[in-house]
Every structure is written in C-alpha cells, then in structure tokens.
N, CA, C and O of each residue as an XYZ file, in Angstrom:
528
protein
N    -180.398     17.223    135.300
C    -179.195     16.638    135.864
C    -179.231     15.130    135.639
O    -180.294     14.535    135.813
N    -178.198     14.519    135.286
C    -177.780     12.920    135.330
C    -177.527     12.651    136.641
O    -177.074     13.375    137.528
N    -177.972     11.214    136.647
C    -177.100     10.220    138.095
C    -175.869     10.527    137.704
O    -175.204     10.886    138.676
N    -175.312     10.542    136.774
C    -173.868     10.563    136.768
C    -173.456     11.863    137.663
O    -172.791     12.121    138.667
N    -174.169     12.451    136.793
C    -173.345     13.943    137.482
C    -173.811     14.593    139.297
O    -173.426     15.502    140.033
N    -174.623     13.712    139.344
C    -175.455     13.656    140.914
C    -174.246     12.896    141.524
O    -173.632     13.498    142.404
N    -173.805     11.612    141.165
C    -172.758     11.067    141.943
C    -171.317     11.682    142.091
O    -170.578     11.465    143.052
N    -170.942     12.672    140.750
C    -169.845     13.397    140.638
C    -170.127     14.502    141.527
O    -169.033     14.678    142.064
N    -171.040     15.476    142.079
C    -171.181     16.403    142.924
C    -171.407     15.817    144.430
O    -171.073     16.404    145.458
N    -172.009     14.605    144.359
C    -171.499     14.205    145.620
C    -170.463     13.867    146.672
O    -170.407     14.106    147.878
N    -169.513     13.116    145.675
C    -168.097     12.247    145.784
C    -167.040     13.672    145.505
O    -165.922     13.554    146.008
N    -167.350     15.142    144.660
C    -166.424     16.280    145.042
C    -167.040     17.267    146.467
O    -166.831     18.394    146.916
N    -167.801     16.212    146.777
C    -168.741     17.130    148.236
C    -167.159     16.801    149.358
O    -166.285     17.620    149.644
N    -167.275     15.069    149.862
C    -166.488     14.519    150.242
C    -164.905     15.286    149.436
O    -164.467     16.264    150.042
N    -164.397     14.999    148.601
C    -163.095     15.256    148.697
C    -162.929     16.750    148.593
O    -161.703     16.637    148.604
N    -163.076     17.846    148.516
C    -163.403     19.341    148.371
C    -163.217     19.586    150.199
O    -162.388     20.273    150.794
N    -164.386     18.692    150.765
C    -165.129     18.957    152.193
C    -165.779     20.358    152.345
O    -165.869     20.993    153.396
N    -166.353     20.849    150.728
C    -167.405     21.447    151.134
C    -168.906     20.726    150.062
O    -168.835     20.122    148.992
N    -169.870     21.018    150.697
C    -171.032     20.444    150.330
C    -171.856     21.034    149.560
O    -172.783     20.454    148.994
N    -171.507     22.691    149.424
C    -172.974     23.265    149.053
C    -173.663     23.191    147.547
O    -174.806     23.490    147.203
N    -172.291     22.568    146.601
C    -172.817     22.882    145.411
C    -173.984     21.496    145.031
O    -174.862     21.585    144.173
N    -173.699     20.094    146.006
C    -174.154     19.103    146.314
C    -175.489     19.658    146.797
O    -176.490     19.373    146.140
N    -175.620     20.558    148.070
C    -176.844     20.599    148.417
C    -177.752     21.539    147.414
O    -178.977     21.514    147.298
N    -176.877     22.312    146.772
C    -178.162     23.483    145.840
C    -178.887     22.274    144.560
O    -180.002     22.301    144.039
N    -177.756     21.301    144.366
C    -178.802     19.947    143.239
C    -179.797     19.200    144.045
O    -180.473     18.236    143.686
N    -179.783     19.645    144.896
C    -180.716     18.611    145.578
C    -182.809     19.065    145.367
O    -183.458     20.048    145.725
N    -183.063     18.236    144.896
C    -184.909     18.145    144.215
C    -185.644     18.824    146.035
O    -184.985     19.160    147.020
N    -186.689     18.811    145.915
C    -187.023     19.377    147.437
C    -187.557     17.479    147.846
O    -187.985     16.800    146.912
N    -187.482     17.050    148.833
C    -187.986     16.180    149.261
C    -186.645     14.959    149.166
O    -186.777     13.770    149.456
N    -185.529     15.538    148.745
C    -184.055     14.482    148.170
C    -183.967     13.848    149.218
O    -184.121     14.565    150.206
N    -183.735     12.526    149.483
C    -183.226     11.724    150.184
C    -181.789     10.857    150.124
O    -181.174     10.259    149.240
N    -181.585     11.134    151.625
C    -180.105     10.965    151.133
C    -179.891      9.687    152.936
O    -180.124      9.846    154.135
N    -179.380      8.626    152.126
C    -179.563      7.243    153.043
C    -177.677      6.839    153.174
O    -176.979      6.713    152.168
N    -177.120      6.688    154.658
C    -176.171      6.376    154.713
C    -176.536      4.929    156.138
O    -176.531      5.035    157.365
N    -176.771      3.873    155.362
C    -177.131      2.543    156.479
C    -175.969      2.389    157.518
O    -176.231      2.118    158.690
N    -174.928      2.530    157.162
C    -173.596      2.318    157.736
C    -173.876      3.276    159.093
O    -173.632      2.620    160.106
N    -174.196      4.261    159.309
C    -174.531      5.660    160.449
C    -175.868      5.629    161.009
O    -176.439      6.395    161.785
N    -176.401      4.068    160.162
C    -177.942      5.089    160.649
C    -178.674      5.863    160.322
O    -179.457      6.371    161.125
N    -178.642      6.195    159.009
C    -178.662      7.758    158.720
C    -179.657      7.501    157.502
O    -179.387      6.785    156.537
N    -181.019      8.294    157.724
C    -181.955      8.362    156.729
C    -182.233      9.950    156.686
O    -182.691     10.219    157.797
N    -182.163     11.140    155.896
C    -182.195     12.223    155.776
C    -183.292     12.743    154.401
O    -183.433     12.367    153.238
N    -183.675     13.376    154.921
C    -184.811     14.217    153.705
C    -185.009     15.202    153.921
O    -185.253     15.684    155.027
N    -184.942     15.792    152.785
C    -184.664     17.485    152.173
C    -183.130     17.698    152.817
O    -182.193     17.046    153.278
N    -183.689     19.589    152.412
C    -182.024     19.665    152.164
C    -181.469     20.419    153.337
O    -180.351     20.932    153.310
N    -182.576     20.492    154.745
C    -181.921     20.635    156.227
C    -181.492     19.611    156.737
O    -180.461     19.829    157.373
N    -181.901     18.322    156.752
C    -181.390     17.451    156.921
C    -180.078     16.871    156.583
O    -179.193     16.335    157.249
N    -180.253     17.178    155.213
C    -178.923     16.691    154.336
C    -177.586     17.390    154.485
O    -176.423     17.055    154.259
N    -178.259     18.642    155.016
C    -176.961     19.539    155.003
C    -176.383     19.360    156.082
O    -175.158     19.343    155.961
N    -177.014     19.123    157.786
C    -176.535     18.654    158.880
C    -176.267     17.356    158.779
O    -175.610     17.141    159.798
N    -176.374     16.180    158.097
C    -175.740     14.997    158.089
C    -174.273     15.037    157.403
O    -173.251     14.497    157.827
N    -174.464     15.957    156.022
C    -173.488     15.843    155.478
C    -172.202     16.553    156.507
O    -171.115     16.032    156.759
N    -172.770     18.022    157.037
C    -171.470     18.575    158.231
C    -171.151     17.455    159.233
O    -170.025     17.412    159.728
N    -171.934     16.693    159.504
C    -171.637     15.978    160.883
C    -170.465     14.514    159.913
O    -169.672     13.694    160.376
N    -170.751     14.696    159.007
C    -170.011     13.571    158.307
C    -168.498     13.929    157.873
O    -167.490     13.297    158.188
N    -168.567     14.980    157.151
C    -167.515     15.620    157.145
C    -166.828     16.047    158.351
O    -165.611     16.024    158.166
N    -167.090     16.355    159.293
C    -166.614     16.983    160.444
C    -165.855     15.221    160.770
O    -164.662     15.020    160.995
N    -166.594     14.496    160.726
C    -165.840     12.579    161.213
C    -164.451     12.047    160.248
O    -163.938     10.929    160.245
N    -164.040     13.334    159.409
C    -163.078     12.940    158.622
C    -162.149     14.107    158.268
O    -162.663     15.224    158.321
N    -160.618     14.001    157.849
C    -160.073     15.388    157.778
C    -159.405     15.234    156.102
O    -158.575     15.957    155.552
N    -160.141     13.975    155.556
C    -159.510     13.651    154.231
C    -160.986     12.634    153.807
O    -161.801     12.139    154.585
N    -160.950     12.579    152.591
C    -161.634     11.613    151.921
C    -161.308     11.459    150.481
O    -160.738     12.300    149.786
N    -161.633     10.567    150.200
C    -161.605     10.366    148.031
C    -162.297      8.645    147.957
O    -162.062      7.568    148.505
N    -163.258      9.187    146.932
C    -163.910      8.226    146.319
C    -163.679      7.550    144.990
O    -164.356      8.025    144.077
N    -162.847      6.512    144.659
C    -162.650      6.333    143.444
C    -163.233      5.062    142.864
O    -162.696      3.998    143.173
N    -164.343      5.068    142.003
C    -165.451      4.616    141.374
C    -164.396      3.367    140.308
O    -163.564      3.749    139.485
N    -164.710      1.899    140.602
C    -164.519      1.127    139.814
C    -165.431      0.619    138.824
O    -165.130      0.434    137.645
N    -166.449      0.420    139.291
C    -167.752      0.037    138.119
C    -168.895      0.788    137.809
O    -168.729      1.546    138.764
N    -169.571      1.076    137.461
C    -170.768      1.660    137.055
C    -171.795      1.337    136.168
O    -171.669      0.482    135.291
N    -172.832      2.003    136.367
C    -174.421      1.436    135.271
C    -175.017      2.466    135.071
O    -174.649      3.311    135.887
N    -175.851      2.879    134.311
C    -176.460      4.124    134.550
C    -177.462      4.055    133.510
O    -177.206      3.946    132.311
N    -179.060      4.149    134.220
C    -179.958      4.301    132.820
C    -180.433      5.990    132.729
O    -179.477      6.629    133.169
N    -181.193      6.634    132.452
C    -181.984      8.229    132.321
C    -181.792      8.802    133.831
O    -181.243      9.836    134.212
N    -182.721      7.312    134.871
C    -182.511      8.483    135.869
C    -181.904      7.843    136.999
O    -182.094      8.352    138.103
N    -181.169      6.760    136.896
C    -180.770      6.157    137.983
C    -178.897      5.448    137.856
O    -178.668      4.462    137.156
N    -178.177      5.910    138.368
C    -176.919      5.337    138.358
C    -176.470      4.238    139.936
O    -176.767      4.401    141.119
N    -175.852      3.411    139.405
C    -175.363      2.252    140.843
C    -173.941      2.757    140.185
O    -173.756      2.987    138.990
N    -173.172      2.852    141.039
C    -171.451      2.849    141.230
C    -170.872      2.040    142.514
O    -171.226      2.034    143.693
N    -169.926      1.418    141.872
C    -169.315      0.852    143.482
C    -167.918      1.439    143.094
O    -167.581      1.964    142.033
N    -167.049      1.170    144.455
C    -165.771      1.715    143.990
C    -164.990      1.486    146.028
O    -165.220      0.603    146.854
N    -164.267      2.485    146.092
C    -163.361      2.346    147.519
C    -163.363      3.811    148.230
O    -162.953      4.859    147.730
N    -163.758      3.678    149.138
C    -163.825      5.287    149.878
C    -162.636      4.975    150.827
O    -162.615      3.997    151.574
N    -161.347      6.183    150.696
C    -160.321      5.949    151.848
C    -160.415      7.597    153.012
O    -160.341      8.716    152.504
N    -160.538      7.442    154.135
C    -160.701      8.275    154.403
C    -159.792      8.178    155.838
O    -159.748      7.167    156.540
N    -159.137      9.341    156.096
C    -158.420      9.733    157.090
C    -159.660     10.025    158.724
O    -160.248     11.106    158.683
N    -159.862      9.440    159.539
C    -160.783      9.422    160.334
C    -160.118     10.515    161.432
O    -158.961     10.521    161.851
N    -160.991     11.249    161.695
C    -161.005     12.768    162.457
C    -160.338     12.128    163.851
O    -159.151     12.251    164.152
N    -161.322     11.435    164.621
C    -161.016     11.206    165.990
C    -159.696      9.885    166.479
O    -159.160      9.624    167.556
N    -159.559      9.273    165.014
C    -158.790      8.003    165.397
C    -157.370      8.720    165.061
O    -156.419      8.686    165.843
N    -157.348      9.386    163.776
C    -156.006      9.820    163.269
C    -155.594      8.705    162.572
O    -154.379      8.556    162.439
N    -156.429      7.797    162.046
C    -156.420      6.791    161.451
C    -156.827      6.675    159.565
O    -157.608      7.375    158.921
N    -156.362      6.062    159.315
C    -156.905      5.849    157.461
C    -158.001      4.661    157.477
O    -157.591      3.728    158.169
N    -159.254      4.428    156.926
C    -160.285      3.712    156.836
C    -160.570      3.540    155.213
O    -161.468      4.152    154.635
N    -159.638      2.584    154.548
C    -160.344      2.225    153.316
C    -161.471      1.241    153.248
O    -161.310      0.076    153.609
N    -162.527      1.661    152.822
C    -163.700      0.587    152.837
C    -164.681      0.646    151.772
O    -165.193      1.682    151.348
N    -164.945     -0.708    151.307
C    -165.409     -0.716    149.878
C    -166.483     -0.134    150.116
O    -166.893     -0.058    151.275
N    -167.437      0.611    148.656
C    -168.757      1.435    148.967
C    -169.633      0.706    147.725
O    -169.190     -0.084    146.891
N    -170.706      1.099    147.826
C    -171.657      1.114    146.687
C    -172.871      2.403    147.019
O    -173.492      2.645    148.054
N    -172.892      3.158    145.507
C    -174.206      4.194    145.963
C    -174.664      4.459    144.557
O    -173.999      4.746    143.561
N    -176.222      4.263    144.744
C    -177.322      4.166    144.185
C    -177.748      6.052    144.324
O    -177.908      6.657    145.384
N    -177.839      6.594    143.015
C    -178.407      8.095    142.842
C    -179.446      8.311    141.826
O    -179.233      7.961    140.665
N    -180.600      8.884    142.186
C    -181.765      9.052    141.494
C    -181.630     10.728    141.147
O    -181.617     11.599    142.017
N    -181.531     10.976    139.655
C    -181.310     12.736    139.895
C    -182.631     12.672    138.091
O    -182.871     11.662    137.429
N    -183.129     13.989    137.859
C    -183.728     14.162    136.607
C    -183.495     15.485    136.208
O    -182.406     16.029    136.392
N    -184.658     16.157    135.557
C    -185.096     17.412    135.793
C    -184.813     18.220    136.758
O    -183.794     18.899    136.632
N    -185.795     18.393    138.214
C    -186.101     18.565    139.194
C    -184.343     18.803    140.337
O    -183.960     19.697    141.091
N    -183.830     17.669    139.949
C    -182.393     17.954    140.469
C    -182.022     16.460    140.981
O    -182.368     15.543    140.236
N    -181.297     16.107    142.276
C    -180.908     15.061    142.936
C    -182.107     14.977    143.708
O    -182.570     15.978    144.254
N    -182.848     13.416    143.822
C    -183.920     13.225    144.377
C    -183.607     12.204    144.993
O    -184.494     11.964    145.811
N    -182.652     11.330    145.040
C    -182.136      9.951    146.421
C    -180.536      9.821    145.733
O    -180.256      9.712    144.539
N    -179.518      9.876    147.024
C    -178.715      9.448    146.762
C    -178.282      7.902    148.342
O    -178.748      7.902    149.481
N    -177.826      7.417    148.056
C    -177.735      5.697    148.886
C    -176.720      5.788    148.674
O    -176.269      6.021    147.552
N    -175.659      5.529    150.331
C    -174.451      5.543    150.109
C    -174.016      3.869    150.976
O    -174.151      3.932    152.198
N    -173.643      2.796    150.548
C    -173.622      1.773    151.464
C    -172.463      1.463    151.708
O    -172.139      0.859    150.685
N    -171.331      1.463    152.584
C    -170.334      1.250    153.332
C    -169.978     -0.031    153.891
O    -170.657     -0.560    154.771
N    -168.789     -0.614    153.343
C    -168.427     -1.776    153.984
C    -167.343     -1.585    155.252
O    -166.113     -1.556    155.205
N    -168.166     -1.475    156.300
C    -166.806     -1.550    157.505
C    -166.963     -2.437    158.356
O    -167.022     -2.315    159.580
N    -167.064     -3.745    157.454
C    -166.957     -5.093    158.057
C    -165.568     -5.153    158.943
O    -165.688     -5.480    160.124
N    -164.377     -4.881    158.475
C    -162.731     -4.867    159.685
C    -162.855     -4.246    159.779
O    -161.919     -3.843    159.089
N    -163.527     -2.947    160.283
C    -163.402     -1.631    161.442
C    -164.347     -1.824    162.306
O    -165.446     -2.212    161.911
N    -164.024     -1.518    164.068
C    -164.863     -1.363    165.064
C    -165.202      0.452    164.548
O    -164.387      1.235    164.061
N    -166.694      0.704    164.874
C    -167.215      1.927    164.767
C    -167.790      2.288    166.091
O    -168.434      1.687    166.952
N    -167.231      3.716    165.908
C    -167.956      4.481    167.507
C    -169.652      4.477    167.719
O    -170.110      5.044    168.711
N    -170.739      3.679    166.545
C    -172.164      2.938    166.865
C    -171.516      1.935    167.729
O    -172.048      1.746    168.823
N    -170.378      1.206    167.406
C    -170.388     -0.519    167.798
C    -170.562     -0.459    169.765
O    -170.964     -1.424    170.414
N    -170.231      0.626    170.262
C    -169.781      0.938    171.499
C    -170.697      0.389    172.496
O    -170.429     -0.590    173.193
N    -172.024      1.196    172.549
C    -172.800      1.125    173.281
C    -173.801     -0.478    173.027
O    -174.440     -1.128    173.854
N    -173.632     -0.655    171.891
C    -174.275     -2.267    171.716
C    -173.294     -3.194    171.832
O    -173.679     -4.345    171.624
N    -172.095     -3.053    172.110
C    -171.363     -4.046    172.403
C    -171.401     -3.688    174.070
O    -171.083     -4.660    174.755
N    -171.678     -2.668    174.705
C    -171.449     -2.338    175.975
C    -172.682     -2.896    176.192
O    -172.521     -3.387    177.309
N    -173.992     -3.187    175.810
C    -175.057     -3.930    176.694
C    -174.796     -5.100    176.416
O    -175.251     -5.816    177.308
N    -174.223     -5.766    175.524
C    -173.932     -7.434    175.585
C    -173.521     -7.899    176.548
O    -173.925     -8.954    177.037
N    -172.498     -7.073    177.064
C    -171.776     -7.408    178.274
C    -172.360     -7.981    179.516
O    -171.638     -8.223    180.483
C-alpha cells in the first residue's frame, strides 16, 4: 500500500462514514494520532472505537486535499476538512494537515492535525470552567 492510498482510504472513511475498509489496511501496531481530541490510538481496537466516536461527532464530512508530498513510505497532505457537527447542527470548516506512514505490511501511522483555532470545542469546557 502507498501513503497515498492510506490517505485516500482514510479521508473515504470520513466522507462514506463507514470505516472498515480503512481499518482492514491497517499494519498490526497502526497508530492513528488526532492532537486536536486528544487522541493517541494503537492497533486496530483502538482505532476502530476512536474512529466510531469520531464519526458519531459529525453527520457530514469531506476532506479536500490542496497540497501534497509523498516519498515510498510517507505522504504529508494539507487541505480543509468541512464538517457538519452532530451536537451543534453546525458546519466547522477547519484547515487540516495529515502525515501517513503505509508499506507492505499495510497503514502503520496516520496524524491527523486540525486547526480549530475560531471554534470553542466541547474539550475547551471543563478547562475553561477551572479558570474561573
């Protein structure tokens, strides 16, 4: 498998909103990092309950990739994730960048980094509630 095609089964995980053909590429030990949530996951029980709990936070998504790099086993893409947010009923476009390591073996790290610098997030709650 290519990064390329590791980032293309990821990004039709999100707009599809199903995951599994994403989780059967996944190498045993795949790590899959979303900083924006908190979210550090390895293997593919993990991955598969982050990815439902992620999907379940949205009733729409699409990822559309403006730049890219890609050597044998590693691709960087940045681009704009817009996503219809489950609990707000709201639209959240926010720029992304994600880093995917895939070979042989299958998808072995995918890094998804999220800009929601103008959005308050349901993390922001409780750490803005002890500032107080």
């Amino acid at each position: 498998m290519t990064p390329s095609q590791a980032i293309a089964l990821h990004n039709a995980a999100y707009e599809s909103r199903d995951a599994s053909a994403l989780l059967d590429a996944l190498a045993p030990g795949c790590l899959y990092e979303m900083p924006l949530l908190r979210s550090r996951m390895v293997g593919r029980a993990e991955i598969a309950e982050g990815l439902r709990l992620a999907l379940a936070a949205t009733t729409r998504c699409s990822l559309e990739i403006s730049r890219s790099r890609e050597t044998d086993s590693v691709a960087l893409v940045e681009g704009v994730m817009t996503a219809r947010l489950a609990r707000e009923g709201t639209t959240a476009t926010l720029p992304f960048a994600m880093v995917a390591q895939a070979g042989e073996s299958g998808i072995s790290r995918i890094s998804l980094y999220l800009d929601a610098k103008p959005y308050r997030l349901w993390a922001d709650g409780p750490v803005m509630a002890m500032a107080g």
